[in-house]
C-alpha positions as CSV (number, residue, x, y, z in Angstrom):
1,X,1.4,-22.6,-29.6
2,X,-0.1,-26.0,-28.8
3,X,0.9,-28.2,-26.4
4,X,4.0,-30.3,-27.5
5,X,4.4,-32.3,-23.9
6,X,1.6,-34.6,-25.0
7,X,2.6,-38.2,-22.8
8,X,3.2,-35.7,-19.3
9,X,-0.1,-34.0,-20.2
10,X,-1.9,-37.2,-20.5
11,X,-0.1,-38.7,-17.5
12,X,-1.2,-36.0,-15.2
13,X,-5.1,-36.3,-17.1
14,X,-6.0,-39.7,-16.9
15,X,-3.8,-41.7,-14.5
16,X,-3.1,-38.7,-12.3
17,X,0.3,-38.6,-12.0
18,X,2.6,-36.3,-10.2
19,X,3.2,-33.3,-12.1
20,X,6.3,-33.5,-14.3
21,X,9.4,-32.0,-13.0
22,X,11.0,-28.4,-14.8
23,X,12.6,-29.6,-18.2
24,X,14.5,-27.4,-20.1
25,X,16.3,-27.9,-23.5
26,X,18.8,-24.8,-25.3
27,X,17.0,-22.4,-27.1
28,X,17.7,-18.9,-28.5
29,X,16.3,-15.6,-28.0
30,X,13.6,-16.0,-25.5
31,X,11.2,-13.4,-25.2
32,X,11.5,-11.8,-21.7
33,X,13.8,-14.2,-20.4
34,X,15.4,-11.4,-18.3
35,X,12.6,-12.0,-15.5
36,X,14.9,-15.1,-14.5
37,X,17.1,-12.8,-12.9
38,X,14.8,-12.2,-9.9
39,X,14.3,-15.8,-9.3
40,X,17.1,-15.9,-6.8
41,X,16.0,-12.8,-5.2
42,X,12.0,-13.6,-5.1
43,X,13.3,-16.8,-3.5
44,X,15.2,-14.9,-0.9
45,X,12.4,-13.0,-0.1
46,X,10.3,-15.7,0.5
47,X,8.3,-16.5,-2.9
48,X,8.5,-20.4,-2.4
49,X,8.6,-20.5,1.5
50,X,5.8,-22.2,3.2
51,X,3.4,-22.5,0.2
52,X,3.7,-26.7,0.7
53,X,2.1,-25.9,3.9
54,X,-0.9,-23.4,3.2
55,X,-1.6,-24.0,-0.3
56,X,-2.4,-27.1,-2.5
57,X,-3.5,-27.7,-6.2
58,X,-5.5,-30.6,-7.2
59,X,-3.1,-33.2,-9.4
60,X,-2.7,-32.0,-12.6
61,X,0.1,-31.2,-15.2
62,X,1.3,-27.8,-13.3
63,X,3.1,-28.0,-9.9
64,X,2.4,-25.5,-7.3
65,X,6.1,-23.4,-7.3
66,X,5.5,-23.1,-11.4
67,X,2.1,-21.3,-10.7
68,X,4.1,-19.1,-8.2
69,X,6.9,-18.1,-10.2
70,X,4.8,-17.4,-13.0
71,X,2.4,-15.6,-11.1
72,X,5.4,-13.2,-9.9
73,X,7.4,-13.2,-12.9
74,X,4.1,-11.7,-14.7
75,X,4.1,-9.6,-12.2
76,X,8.2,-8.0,-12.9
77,X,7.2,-8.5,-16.7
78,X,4.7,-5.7,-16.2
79,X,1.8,-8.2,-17.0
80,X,-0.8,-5.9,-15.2
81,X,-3.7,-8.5,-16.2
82,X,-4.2,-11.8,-16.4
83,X,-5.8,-11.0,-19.2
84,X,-2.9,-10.0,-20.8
85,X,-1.7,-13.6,-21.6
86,X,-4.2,-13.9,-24.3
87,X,-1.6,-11.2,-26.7
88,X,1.5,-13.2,-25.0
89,X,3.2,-16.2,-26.7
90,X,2.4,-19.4,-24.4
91,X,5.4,-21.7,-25.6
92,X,8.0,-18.4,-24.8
93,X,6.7,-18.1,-21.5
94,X,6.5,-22.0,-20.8
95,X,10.1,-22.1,-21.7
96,X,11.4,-19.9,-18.7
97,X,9.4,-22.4,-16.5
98,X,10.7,-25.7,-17.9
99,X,7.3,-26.6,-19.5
100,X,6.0,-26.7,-23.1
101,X,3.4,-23.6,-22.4
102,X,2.3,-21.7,-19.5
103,X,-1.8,-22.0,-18.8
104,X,-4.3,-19.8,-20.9
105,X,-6.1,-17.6,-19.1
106,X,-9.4,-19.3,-17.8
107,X,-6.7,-22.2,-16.5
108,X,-4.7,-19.5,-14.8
109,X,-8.0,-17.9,-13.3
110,X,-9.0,-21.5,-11.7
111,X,-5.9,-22.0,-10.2
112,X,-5.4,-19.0,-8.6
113,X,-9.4,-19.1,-7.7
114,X,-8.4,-22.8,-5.8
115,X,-5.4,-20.9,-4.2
116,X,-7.5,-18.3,-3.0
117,X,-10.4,-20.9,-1.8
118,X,-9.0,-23.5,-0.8
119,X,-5.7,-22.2,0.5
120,X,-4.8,-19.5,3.6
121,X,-3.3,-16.6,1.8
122,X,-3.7,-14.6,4.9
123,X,-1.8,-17.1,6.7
124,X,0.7,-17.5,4.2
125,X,0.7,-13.4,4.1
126,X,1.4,-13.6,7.8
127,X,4.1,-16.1,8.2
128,X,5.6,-14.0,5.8
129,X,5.4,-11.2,7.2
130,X,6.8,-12.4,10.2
131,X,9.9,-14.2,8.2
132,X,10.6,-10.5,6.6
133,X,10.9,-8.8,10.0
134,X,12.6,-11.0,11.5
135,X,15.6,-11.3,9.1
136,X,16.1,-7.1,8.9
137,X,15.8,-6.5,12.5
138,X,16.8,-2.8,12.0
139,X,14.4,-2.2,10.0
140,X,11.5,-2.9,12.2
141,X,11.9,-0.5,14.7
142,X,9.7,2.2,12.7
143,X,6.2,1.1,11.1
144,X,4.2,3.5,8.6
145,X,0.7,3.5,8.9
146,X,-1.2,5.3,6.0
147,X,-4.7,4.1,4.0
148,X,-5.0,3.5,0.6
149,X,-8.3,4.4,-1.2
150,X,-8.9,1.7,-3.9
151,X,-11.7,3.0,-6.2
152,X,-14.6,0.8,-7.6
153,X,-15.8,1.6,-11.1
154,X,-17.7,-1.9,-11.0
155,X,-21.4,-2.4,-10.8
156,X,-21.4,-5.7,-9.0
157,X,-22.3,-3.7,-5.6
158,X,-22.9,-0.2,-4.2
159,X,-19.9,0.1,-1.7
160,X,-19.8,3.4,0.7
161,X,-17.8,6.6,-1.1
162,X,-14.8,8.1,0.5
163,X,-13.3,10.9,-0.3
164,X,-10.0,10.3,-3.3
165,X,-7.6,12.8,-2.7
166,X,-5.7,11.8,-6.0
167,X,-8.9,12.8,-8.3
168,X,-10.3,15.1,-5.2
169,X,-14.2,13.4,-5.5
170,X,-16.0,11.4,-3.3
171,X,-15.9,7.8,-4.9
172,X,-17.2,4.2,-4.1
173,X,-14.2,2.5,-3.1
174,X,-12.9,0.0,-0.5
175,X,-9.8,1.3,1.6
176,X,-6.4,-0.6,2.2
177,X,-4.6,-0.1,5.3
178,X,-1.1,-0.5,4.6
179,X,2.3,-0.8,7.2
180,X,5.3,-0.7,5.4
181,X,9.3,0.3,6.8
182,X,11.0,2.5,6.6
183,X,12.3,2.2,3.3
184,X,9.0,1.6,1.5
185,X,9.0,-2.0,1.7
186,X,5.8,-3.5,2.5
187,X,4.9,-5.5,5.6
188,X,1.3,-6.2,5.6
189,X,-2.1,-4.8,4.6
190,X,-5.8,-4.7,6.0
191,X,-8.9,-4.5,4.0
192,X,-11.7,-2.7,5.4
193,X,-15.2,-2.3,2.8
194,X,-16.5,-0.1,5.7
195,X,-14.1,2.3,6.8
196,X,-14.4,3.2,10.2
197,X,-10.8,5.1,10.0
198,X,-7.1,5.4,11.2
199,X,-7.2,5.1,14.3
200,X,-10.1,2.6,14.9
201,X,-7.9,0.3,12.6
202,X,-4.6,0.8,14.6
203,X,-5.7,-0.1,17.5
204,X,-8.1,-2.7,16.8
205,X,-5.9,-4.6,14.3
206,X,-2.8,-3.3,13.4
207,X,-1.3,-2.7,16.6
208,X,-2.2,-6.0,18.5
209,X,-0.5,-7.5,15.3
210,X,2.6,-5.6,15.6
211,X,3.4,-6.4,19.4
212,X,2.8,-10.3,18.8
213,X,4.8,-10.4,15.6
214,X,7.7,-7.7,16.1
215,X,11.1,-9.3,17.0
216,X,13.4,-7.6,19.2
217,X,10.9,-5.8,21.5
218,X,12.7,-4.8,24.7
219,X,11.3,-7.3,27.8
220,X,9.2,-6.4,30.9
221,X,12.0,-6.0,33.0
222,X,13.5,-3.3,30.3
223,X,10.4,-1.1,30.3
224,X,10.2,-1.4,34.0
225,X,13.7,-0.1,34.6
226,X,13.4,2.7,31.5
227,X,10.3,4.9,31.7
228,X,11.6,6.5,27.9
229,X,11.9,3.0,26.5
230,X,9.5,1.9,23.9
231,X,8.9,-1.4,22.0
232,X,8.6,0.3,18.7
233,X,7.3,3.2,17.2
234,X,4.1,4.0,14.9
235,X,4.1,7.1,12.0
236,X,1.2,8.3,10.8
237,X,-0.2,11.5,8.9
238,X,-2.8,13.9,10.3
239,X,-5.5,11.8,9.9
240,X,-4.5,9.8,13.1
241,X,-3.7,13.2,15.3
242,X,-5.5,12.4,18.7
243,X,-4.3,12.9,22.0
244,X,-6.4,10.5,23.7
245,X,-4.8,7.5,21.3
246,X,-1.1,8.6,21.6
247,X,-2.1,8.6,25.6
248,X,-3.1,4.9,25.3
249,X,-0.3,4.0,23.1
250,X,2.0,5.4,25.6
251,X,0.4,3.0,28.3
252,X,1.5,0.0,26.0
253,X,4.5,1.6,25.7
254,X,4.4,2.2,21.4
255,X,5.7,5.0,20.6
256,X,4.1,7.5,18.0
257,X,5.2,10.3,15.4
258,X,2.9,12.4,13.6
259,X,2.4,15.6,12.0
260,X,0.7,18.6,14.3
261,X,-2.7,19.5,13.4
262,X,-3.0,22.6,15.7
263,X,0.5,23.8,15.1
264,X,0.0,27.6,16.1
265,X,2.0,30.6,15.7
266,X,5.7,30.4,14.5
267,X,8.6,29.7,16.9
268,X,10.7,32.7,17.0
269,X,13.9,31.8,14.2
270,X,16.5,32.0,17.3
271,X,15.3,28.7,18.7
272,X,16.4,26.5,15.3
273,X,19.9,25.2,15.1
274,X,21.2,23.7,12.1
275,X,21.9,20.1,12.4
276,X,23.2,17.2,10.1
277,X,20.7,14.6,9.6
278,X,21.0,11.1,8.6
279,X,18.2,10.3,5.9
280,X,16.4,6.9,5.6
281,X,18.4,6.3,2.2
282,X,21.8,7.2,4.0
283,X,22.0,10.3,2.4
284,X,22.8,13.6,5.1
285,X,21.4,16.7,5.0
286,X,21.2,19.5,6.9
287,X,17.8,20.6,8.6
288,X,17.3,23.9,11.2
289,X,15.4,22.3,13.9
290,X,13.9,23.2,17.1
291,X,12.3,21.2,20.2
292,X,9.7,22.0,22.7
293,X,8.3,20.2,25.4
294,X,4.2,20.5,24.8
295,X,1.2,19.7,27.0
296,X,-1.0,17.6,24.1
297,X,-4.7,18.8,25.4
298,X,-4.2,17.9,28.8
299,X,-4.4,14.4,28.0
300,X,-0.4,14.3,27.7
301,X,3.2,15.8,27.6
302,X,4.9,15.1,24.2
303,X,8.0,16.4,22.0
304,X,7.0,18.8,19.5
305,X,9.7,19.6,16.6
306,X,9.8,22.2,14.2
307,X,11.4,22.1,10.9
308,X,12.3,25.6,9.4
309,X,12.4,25.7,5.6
310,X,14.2,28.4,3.3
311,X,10.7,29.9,3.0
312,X,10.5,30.3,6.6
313,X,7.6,27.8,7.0
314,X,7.2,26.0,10.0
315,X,6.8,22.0,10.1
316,X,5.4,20.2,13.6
317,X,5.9,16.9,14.3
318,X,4.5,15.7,17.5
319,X,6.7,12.5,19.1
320,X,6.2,10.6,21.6
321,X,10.0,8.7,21.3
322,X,11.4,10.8,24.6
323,X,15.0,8.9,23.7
324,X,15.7,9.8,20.1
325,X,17.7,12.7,19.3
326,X,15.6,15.1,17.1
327,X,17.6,14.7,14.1
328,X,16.7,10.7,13.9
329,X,12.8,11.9,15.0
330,X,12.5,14.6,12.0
331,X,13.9,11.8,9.5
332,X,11.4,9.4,10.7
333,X,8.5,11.4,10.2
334,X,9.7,12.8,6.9
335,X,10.4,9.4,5.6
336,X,6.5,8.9,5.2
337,X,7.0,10.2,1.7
338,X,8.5,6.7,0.7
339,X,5.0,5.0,2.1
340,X,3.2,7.4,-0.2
341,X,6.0,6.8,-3.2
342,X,5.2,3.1,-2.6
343,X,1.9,3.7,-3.3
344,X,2.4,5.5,-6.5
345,X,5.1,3.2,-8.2
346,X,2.5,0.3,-7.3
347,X,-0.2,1.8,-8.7
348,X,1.4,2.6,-11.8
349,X,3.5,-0.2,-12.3
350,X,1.8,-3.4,-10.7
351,X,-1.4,-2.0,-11.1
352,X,-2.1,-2.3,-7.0
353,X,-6.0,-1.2,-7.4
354,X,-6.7,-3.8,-10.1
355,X,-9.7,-6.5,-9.4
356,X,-8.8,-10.1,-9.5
357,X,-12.3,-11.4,-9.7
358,X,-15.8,-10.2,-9.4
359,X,-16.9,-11.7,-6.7
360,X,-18.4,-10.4,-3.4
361,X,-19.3,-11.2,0.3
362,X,-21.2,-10.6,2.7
363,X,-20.8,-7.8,5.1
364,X,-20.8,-8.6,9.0
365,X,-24.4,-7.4,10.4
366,X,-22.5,-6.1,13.4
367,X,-20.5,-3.5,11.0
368,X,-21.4,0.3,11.8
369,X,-22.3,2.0,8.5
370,X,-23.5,5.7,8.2
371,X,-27.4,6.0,8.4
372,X,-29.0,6.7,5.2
373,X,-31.4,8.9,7.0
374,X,-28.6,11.0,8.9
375,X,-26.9,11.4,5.0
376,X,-29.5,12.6,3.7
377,X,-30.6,15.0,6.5
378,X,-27.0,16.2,7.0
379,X,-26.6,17.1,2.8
380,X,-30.1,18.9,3.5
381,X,-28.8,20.6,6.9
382,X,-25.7,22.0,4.4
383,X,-27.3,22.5,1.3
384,X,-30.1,25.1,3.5
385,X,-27.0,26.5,6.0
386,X,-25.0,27.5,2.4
387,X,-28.7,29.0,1.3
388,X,-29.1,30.8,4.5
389,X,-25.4,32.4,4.6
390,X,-25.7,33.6,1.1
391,X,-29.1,35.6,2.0
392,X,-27.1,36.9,4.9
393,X,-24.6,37.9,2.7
394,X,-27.0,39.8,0.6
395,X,-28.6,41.9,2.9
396,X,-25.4,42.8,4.6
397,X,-24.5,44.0,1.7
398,X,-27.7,46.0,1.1
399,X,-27.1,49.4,1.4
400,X,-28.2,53.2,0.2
401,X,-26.0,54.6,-1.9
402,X,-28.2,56.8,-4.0
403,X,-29.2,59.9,-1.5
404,X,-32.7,59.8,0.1
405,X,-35.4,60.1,-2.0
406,X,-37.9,59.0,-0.4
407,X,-39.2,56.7,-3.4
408,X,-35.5,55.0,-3.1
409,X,-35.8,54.8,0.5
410,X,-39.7,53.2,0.5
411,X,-38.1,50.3,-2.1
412,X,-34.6,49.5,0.0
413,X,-36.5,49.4,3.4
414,X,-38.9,47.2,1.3
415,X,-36.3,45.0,0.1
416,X,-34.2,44.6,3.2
417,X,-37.6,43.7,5.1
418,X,-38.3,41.1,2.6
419,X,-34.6,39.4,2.7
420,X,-35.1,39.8,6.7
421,X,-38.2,37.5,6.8
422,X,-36.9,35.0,4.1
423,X,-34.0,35.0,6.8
424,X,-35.7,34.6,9.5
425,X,-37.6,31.7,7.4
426,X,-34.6,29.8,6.5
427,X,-33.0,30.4,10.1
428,X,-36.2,28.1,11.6
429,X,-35.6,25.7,8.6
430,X,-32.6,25.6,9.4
431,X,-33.1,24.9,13.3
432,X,-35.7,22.6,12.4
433,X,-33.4,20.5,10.0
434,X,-30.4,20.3,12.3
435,X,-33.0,19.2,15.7
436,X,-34.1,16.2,13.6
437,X,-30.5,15.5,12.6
438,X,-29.8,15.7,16.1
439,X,-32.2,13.1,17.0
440,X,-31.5,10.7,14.5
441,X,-28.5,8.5,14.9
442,X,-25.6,8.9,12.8
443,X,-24.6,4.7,12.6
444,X,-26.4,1.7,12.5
445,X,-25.2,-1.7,12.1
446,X,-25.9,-3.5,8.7
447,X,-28.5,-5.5,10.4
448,X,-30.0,-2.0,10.8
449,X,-30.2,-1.3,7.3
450,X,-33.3,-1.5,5.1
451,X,-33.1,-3.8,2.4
452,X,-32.8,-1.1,-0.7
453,X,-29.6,0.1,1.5
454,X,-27.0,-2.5,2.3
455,X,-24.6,-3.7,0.1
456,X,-21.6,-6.4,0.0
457,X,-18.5,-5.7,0.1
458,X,-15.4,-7.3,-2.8
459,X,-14.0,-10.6,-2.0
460,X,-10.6,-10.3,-0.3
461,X,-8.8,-13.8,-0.9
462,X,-8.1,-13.6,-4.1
463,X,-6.8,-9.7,-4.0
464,X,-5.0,-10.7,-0.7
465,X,-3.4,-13.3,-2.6
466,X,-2.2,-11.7,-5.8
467,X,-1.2,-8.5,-3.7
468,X,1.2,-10.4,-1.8
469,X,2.7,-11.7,-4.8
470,X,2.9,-8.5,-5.7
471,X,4.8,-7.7,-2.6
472,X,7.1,-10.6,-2.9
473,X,8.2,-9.0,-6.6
474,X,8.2,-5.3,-5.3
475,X,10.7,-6.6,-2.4
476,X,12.8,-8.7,-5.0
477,X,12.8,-6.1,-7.0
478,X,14.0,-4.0,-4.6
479,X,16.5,-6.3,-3.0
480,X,18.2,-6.2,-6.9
481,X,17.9,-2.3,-7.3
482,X,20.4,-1.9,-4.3
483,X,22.8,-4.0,-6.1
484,X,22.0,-2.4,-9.2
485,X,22.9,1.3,-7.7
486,X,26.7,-0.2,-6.1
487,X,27.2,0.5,-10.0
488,X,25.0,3.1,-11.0
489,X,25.7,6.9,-10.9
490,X,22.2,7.9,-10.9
491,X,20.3,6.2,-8.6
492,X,16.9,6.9,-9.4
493,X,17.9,5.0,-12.4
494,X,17.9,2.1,-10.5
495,X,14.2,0.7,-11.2
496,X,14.0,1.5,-15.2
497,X,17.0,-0.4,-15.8
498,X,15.6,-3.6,-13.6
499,X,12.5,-2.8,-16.4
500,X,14.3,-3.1,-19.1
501,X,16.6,-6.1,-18.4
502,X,13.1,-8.2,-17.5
503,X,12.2,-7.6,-21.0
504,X,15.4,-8.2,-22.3
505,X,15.6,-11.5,-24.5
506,X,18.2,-14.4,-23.4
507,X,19.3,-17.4,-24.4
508,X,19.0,-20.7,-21.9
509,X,21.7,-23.9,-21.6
510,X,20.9,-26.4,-19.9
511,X,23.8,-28.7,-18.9
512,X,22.8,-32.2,-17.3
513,X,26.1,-32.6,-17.0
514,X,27.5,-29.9,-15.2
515,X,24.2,-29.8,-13.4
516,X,23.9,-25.9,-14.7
517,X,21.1,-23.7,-16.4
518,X,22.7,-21.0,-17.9
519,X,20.5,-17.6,-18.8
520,X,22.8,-15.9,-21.2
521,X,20.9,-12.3,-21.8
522,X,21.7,-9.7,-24.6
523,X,23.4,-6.6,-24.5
524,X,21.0,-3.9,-23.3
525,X,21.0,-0.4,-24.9
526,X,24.4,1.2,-24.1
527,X,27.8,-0.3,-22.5
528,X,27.1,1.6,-18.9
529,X,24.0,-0.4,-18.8
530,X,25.4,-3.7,-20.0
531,X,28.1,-3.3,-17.1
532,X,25.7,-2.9,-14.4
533,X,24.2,-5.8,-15.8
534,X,27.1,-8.2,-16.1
535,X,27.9,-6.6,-11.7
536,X,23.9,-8.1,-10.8
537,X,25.3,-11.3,-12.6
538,X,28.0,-11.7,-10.9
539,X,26.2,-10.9,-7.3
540,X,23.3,-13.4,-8.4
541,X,25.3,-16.4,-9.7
542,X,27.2,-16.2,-6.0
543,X,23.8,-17.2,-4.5
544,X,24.1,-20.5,-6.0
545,X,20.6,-20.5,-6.6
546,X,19.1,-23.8,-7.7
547,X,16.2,-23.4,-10.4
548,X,12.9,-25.1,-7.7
549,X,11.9,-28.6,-8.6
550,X,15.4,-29.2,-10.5
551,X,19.1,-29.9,-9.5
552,X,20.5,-27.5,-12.2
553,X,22.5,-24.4,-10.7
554,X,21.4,-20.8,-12.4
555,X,24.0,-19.2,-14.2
556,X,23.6,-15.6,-15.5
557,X,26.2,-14.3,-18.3
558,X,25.9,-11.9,-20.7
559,X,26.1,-12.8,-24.8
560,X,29.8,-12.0,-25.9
C-alpha cells in the first residue's frame, strides 16, 4: 500500500514540521488488531515512560511513542524479525497506529539504529528497572541470577566458545546475565562477550546494582539491632556454589540460596517432616523436608535443607536466610525453574537470541581472555593423558590365559615389555606437556593478544534496546495473563489464548464526539474463549486508557 497521507508526509519532508498527531477513521476487519489490547497494559508497565527524556528522533513524519508501540506491538504479534514486515500489509498495520502505513523495513532499521546511537537505552533500561521494583515491593525481596548462552552462527567475528547445554557443544557465543523475580518477570540483564563467570559478574555488577536500586532495604540501624536480618536475598544454580562469596555476601549482609554441590551421603528418612508449602504461583503443596546447621568449608556456618522425593532422592539447598522458615526457603530455591521457563518461552516466542544488526566493537584491552597458547597446550595435555590411560588400560588387562608354553610366555613378556616402555614414554610426555602448561599463563589481557587472535565482540545498544522492548511486552503480557486466568480453568492456557486474541481481527470507531476509540474484536474460536475475552475487556476499558498523542478513550467490545 502506498502512502495516502501525502500533505503530512510533505509537511514533515520539506518544511519540517511536527509530526502529525494519531488519526484514525472506522474501518472493518483489521488484521491483528487484537495487539491493541495490550496498549493499556504495556503503558502500565512503562512502555512510554521516560522515552521524552533518553531518546529523540530527528523531525520527520513518525513520532517517537508510534515507533515504540509498534516496535512492541511487533513484538506480541509474534513478528520475530524486522524483516518480517516486508510479507506484512503496511496500510493494516498503520491503521492500529493512526497513520496511513507503518515504515518499511530499511526505515524501521534507521530509526531504531538512531534510538540505539543516539539515545541511552541502558539508561532508559535502568530507570525502568528501578520504576518496576519499586511499584511490586513484594516482589523484590528474591532476585534470580542465572546466564544465558546466546549462540553466534555469524561470521562477522570469532567470539570465545562456551559450552551450550541446550545443544551440549562448545559454541561461539556471547552470554547474557539475566535477574529476574520471582515469578519470571525480568528486571535487568548484563552482556558480557568475554565471560569471566557467575560469580565474577555478581559481585562486580549485579550486586552493587541491586543495593543502590532495591526499595525497601532494611536501614543501618535495622541490621545493627538484627544479626539474621538481610537486605535481600540472591538465588543462583551451582555454578555460583563458593563459600568464600556467600562469606562476603554475608558481610554486606545479602543473603544467598543455592543448590549443594558437595551434598554427601543421605540424611537418615527420620529427620524429614512433611510440611505444607506455599509455592511462588500460590499454589500449596506438600514437601518432606529436613534442616541442618553446616560448617561451609570453614569459611562459614549456613542452613542446609533437604528435600526428600517419592524416589527417595535427596535435594540440598544451601541458605544463608537464618530468618525464613524452611518451607518459604525450599520454595525460593525451587522457584528458579520459572527463570529457566523464562528463558525458553522467550526464546521460542520473542526470539530472545536474535541479532538486531551486524555490527561490532571493540573489546576493552584490559579484558582477561584465555591464552591461546595455554588452550592449545591444555587440549594437547588431555588428548596425551586420554592416550596414556588407554595404554594403561591395555596392559592391565594383559594377561596369560593360555598355560605356559614357553613360546606363549617369550611373546606376552615381549608384549607387556613393549606397552611398559611406550608407557613409560608417554608418562615423560605427559610430565613434559603439563610443566610447560604449568609455566605458561592461563589469561592475558586483549592487549596481550597477537594480532591473528583477538576478536570484537557484538554491539550491545541496539540488542539492549530491542530486548527491553521485549521485556516491556513479556511483562504486559503477563500483567493480562493474570486477568486472563480469574476466568480460565486451565491456567497454562493462559498465554496461547493472549496469542490468539493479538491475531485476532477487529473493527476500530473512532468518535470525536464522544472522545472514544472503540476496538470491537471478533469472536474467537469457541464461546469459553470469547468470555474470557469479553472479562479482559471489561478489566481494560476500567483503566480508562487514553490512546498516546490523542484525547480519544480506548474502548474494547466484542462484535455482537
Amino acid at each position: 500500500m502506498g502512502a495516502t497521507d501525502v500533505l503530512g508526509r510533505l509537511a514533515t519532508s520539506i518544511f519540517k514540521c511536527e509530526a502529525p498527531a494519531p488519526a484514525f477513521c472506522p474501518c472493518h476487519d483489521v488484521s491483528s488488531a487484537g495487539v491493541l489490547l495490550a496498549l493499556p497494559a504495556l503503558i502500565a508497565v512503562g512502555l512510554l515512560t521516560h522515552t521524552q527524556r533518553y531518546f529523540h528522533l530527528p523531525k520527520g513524519f513518525y513520532r517517537l511513542d508510534t515507533i515504540f508501540m509498534f516496535l512492541a506491538f511487533m513484538a506480541l504479534a509474534r513478528l520475530k524479525t524486522v524483516e518480517l514486515l516486508r510479507y506484512c500489509s503496511p496500510g493494516e498495520w498503520g491503521k492500529l497506529l493512526g497513520i496511513d502505513r507503518v515504515p518499511e523495513v530499511k526505515t524501521l532499521r534507521e530509526k531504531i539504529g538512531i534510538l540505539a546511537s543516539r539515545g541511552e537505552p541502558e539508561a532508559w533500561a535502568g530507570e525502568l528497572c528501578r520504576t518496576w521494583m519499586e511499584s511490586t515491593p513484594d516482589a523484590v525481596g528474591i532476585f534470580y541470577v542465572d546466564g544465558h548462552v546466546r549462540v553466534y552462527h555469524g561470521s562477522q567475528t570469532e567470539l570465545p566458545r562456551h559450552y551450550v547445554s541446550r545443544e551440549k557443544l562448545c559454541l561461539r557465543a556471547t552470554v547474557d546475565y539475566w535477574v529476574n523475580a520471582m515469578d519470571g518477570q525480568p528486571f535487568f540483564v548484563v552482556n558480557k562477550a568475554v565471560d569471566p563467570g557467575l560469580l565474577t559478574v555478581l559481585e562486580a555488577e549485579i550486586v552493587p546494582r541491586l543495593e543502590l536500586d532495591v526499595p525497601g532495604q532494611p536501614g543501618l540501624l535495622e541490621l545493627a539491632s538484627s544479626s539474621l536480618a538481610h537486605r535481600f536475598t540472591l538465588v543462583f544454580d551451582r555454578e555460583g556454589y563458593s563459600p568464600a562469596f556467600m562469606r562476603r555476601m554475608r558481610e554486606k549482609r545479602i543473603a544467598c540460596l543455592t543448590y549443594n554441590k558437595h551434598p554427601g551421603e543421605d540424611w537418615p528418612a527420620e529427620e524429614f517432616q512433611r510440611q505444607s508449602v506455599k509455592l511462588a504461583d500460590g499454589n500449596e503443596v506438600e514437601m518432606l523436608l529436613a534442616e541442618r546447621g553446616v560448617l561451609l568449608g570453614e569459611e562459614l556456618w549456613v542452613r542446609e535443607i533437604r528435600k526428600q522425593r517419592k524416589s527417595g532422592h535427596q535435594t540440598s539447598i544451601l541458605a544463608t536466610d537464618y530468618s525464613t522458615a524452611s518451607g518459604p526457603v525450599a520454595a525460593a530455591m525451587f522457584a528458579r525453574w520459572s527463570q529457566e521457563n523464562f528463558f525458553g518461552y522467550m526464546r521460542a516466542h520473542y526470539n530472545l537470541d536474535r541479532l538486531i544488526d551486524y555490527a561490532t566493537d571493540e573489546v576493552s584491552e584490559t579484558t582477561r581472555v584465555i591464552n591461546p597458547q595455554y588452550r592449545e597446550l591444555d587440549g594437547e595435555v588431555r588428548k596425551m593423558v586420554n592416550k596414556l590411560n588407554r595404554q594403561r588400560r591395555e596392559f592391565g588387562a594383559l594377561i596369560l590365559n593360555d598355560g605356559i608354553d614357553p613360546g606363549r610366555v617369550e611373546k606376552y613378556q615381549q608384549t607387556k615389555a613393549e606397552l611398559h616402555e611406550e608407557i613409560g614414554a608417554l608418562e615423560h610426555e605427559v610430565a613434559e606437556l603439563k610443566a610447560c602448561r604449568k609455566a605458561t599463563p592461563k589469561h592475558v589481557t586483549m592487549a596481550d593478544l597477537p594480532a591473528e587472535d583477538r576478536f570484537r565482540q557484538l554491539a550491545t545498544q541496539g540488542k539492549h534496546f530491542i530486548d527491553t522492548i521485549k521485556m516491556i511486552a513479556y511483562r504486559a503480557e503477563t500483567a493480562m495473563a493474570t486477568i486472563v486466568r480469574e476466568r480460565l480453568s486451565r491456567h497454562d492456557d493462559a498465554r496461547s489464548l493472549l496469542r490468539a486474541v493479538y491475531a485476532t481481527e477487529a473493527d476500530l470507531l473512532p468518535d470525536e464526539n464522544a472522545g472514544t476509540l472503540t476496538v470491537r474484536l471478533h469472536q474467537l474460536a469457541n464461546r469459553m474463549s470469547s468470555e474470557v475475552l469479553r472479562h479482559l475487556c471489561e478489566e481494560l476499558n476500567a483503566t480508562m486508557t487514553r490512546f498516546p498523542g490523542t484525547s480519544m478513550r480506548l474502548v474494547y467490545e466484542l462484535v455482537s
